[in-house]
C-alpha positions as CSV (number, residue, x, y, z in Angstrom):
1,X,5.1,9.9,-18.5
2,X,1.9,8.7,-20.0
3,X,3.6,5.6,-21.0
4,X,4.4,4.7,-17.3
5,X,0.9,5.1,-16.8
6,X,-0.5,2.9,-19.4
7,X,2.0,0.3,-18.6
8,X,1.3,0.1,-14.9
9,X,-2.7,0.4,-16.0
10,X,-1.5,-2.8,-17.8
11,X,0.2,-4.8,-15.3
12,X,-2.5,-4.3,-12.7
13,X,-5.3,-5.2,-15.6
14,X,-3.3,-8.5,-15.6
15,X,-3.1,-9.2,-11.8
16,X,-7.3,-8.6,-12.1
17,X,-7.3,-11.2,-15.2
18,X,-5.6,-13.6,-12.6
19,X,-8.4,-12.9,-10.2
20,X,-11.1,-13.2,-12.7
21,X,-9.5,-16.7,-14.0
22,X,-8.9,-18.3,-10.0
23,X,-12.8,-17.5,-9.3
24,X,-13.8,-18.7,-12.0
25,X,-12.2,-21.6,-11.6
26,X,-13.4,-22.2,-8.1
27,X,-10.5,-23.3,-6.1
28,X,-10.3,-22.3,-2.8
29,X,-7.1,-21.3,-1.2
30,X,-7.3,-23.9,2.0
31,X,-7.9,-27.4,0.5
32,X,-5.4,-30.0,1.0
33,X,-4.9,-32.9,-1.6
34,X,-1.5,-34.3,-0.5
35,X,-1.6,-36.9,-2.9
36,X,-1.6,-34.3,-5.7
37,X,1.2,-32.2,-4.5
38,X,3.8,-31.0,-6.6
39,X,1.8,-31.1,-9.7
40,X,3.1,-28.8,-12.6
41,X,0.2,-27.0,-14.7
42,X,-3.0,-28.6,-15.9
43,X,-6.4,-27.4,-16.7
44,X,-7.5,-28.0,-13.3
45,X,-4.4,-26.5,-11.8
46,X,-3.3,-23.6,-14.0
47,X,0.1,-23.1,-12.0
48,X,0.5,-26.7,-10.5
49,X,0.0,-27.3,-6.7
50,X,2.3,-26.7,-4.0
51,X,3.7,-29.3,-1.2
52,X,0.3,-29.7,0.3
53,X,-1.7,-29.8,-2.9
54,X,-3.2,-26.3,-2.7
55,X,-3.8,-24.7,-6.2
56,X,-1.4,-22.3,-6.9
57,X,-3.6,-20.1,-8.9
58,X,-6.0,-19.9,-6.0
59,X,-3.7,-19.2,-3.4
60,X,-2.1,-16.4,-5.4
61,X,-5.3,-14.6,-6.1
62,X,-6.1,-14.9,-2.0
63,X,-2.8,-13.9,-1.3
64,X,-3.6,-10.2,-3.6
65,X,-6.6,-10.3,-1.9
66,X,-4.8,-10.1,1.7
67,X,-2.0,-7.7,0.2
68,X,-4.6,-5.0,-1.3
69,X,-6.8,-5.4,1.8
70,X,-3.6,-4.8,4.7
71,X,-3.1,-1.8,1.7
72,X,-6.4,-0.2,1.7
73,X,-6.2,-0.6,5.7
74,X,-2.9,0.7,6.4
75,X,-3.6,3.5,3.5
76,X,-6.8,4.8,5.8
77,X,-4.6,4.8,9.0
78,X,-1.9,6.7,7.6
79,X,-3.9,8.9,5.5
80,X,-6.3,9.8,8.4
81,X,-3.1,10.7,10.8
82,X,-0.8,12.2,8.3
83,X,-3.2,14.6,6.3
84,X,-5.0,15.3,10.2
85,X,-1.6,16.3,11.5
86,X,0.0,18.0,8.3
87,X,-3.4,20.1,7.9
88,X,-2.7,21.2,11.7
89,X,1.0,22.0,11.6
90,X,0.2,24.1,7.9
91,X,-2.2,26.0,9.6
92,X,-1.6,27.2,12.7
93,X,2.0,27.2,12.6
94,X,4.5,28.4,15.2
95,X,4.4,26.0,18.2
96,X,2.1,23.3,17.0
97,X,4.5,23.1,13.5
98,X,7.5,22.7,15.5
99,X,5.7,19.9,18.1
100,X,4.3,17.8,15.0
101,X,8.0,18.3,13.2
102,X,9.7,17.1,16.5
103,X,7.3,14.2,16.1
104,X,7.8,13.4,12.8
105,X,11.7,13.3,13.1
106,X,11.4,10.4,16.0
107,X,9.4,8.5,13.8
108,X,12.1,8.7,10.8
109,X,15.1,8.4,12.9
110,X,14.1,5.0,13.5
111,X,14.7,2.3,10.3
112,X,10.7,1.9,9.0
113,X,11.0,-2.1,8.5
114,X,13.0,-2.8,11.6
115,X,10.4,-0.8,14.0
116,X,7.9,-2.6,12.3
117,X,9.4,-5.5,12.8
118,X,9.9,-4.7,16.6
119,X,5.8,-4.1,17.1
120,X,4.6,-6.8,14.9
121,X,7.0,-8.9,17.3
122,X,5.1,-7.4,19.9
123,X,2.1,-7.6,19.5
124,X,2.1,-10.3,17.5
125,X,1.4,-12.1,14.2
126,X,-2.3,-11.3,12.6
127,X,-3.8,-9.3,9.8
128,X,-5.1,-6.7,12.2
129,X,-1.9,-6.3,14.3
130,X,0.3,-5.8,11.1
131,X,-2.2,-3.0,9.8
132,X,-2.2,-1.3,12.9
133,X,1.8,-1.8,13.2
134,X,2.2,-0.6,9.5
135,X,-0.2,2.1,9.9
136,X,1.5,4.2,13.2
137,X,5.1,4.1,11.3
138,X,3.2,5.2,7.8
139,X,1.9,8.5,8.2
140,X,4.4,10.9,8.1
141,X,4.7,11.2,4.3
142,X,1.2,12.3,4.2
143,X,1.9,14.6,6.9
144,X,4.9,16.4,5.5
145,X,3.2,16.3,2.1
146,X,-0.1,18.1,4.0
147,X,2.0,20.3,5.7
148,X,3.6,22.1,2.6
149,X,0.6,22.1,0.3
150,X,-1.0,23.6,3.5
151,X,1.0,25.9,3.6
152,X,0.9,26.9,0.2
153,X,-3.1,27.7,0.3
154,X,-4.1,29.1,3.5
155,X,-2.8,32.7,2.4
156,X,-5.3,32.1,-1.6
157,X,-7.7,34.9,-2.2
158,X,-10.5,32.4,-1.9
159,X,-9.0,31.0,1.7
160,X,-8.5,34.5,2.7
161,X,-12.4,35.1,2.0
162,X,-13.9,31.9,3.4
163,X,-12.0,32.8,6.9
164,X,-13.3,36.6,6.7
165,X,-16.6,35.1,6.3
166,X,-16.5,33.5,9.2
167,X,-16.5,29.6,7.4
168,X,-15.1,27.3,10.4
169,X,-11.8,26.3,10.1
170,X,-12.3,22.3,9.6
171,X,-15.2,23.3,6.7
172,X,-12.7,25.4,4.9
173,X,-10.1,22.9,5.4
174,X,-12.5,20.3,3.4
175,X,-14.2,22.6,1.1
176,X,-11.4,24.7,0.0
177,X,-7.6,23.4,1.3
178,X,-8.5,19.5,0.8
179,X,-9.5,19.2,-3.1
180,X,-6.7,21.0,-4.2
181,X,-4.5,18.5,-2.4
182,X,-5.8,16.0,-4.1
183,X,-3.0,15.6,-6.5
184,X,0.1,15.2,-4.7
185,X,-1.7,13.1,-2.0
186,X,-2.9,10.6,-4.4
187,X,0.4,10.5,-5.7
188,X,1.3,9.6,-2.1
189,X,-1.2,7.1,-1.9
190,X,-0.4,5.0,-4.2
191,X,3.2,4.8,-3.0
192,X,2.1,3.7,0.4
193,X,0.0,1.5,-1.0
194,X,3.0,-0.5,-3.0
195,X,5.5,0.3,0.1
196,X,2.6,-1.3,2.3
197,X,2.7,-4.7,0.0
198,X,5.8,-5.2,0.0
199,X,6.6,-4.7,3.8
200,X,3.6,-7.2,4.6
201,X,5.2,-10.0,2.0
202,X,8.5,-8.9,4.5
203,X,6.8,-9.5,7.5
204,X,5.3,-12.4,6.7
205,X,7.8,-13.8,5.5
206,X,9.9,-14.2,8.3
207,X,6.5,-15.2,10.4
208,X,5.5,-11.9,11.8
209,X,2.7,-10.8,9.2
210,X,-0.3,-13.0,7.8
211,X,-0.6,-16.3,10.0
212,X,-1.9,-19.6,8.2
213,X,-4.3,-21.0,7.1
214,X,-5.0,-17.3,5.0
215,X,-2.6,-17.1,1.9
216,X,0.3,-14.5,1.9
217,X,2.6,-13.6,-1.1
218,X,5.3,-13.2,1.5
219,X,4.1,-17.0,3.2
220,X,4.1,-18.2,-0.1
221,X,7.7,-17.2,-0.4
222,X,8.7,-18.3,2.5
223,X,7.0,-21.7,2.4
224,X,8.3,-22.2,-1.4
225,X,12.1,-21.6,-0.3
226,X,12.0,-24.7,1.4
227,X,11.1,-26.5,-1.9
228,X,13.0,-24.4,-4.2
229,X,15.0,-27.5,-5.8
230,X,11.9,-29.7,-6.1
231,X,9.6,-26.8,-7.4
232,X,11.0,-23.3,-8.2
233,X,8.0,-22.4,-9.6
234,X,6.4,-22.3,-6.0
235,X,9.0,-18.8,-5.6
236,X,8.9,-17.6,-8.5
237,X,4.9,-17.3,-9.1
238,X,5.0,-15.2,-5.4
239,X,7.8,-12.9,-6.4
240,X,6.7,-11.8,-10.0
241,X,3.4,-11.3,-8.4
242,X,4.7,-8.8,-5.6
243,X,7.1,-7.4,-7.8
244,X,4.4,-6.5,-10.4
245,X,1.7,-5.2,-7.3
246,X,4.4,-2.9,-6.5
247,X,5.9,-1.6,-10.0
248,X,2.2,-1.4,-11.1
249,X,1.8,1.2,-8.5
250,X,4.9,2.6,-8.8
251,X,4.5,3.6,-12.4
252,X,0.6,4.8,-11.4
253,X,2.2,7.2,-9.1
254,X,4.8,8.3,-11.7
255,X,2.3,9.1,-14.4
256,X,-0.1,11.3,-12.3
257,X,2.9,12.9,-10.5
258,X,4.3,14.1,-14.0
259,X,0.7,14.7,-15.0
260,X,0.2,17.0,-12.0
261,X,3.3,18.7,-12.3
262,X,2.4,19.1,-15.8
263,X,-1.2,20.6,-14.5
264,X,0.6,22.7,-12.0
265,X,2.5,24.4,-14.6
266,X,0.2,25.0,-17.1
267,X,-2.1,26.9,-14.5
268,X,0.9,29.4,-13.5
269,X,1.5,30.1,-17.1
């Protein structure tokens, strides 16, 4: 799969060009110039304007800004509960397992957009109340993933011989358990991290996620649909950047996963 990697290295090398090319060009993602909306592609505007004559360009950039940045966010939450809970159910087994199982089942018997849905409803539009909304439904891949590899290391030789040593339990957990985790939870990271984007573009899109005047990919969407006969471009620009945010992650994750695998293999042979 090292060609998945390379090409996703390659489609987010291109999304960073973009970045480079909308700072460099100065354009901020908030001035209005009605009397220049609409404009198709110029050196000043490298993707046109929209219906209040924002640059394009600019507002895309912002909105990859927002996306990676609810991303990195929601990726911290998660990470923190999942890995926390799935190092605690690995471990000690027996009644605190079956407790964090039980909890992880409520979580996926509900649909993972809808509930999010319901508590960005709830709470509210905002950056901060769509990472915390996107972060409590999030974790439990991390946790399941924790939970097994857990599972897998606490009976090792060199486990066995940090806890006869008397080494605490949360020192051998980051000394020992956590970097050989490493692998399969950066796999997982990179998933949430594309699942993340695309379920912020969702929420705001239908006016639950990113509130103006910051830029959204979803936003942008949503505000472009309503001049989708005058200027397409305004949908399209959005889209083919969220799609290649997420695929560009996507293939990451697939690349190291086979690499790991591969890794994994090797070692037992």
């Amino acid at each position: 799969m090292r060609g998945a990697t390379l090409l996703g290295m390659a489609i987010l090398a291109v999304l960073l060009l973009l970045q480079a090319v909308a700072w460099l060009n100065g354009l901020d993602t908030t001035t209005l110039n009605i009397a220049s909306a609409f404009e198709g592609a110029s050196w000043v505007h490298w993707m046109g304007t929209d219906d209040l004559g924002r640059d394009v360009l600019a507002r895309l950039a912002g909105g990859m800004r927002v996306s990676l940045t609810v991303a990195a966010v929601v990726l911290l939450i998660t990470g923190t509960i999942g890995i926390t809970l799935g190092f605690l159910a690995g471990w000690f087994g027996g009644w605190v397992d079956m407790v964090i199982g039980k909890m992880t089942e409520v979580v996926l018997s509900f649909p993972g957009l809808l509930l999010a849905l319901a508590l960005a409803a709830l709470v509210g539009a905002g950056m901060g109340n769509v990472m915390v909304a996107l972060g409590l439904l999030g974790w439990v891949g991390f946790c399941r993933l924790a939970r097994v590899e857990v599972m897998k290391l606490r009976a090792v030789p060199f486990v066995n011989a940090a806890k006869l040593a008397g080494v605490a339990t949360p020192v051998i957990w980051v000394r020992h358990v956590l970097p050989n985790c490493t692998g399969p939870l950066l796999v997982e990271s990179l998933l949430v991290v594309a699942g993340t984007m695309v379920a912020e573009a969702g929420l705001s899109f239908l006016g639950l996620g990113i509130p103006a005047p910051l830029p959204s990919l979803g936003g942008m969407l949503r505000d472009g649909m309503r001049d989708v006969l005058v200027a397409p471009m305004l949908v399209v620009y959005p889209a083919v950047v969220l799609i290649s945010l997420s695929v560009g992650a996507n293939l990451l994750a697939q690349g190291l996963r086979a690499r790991f695998i591969h890794g994994r293999t090797l070692a037992h042979e």
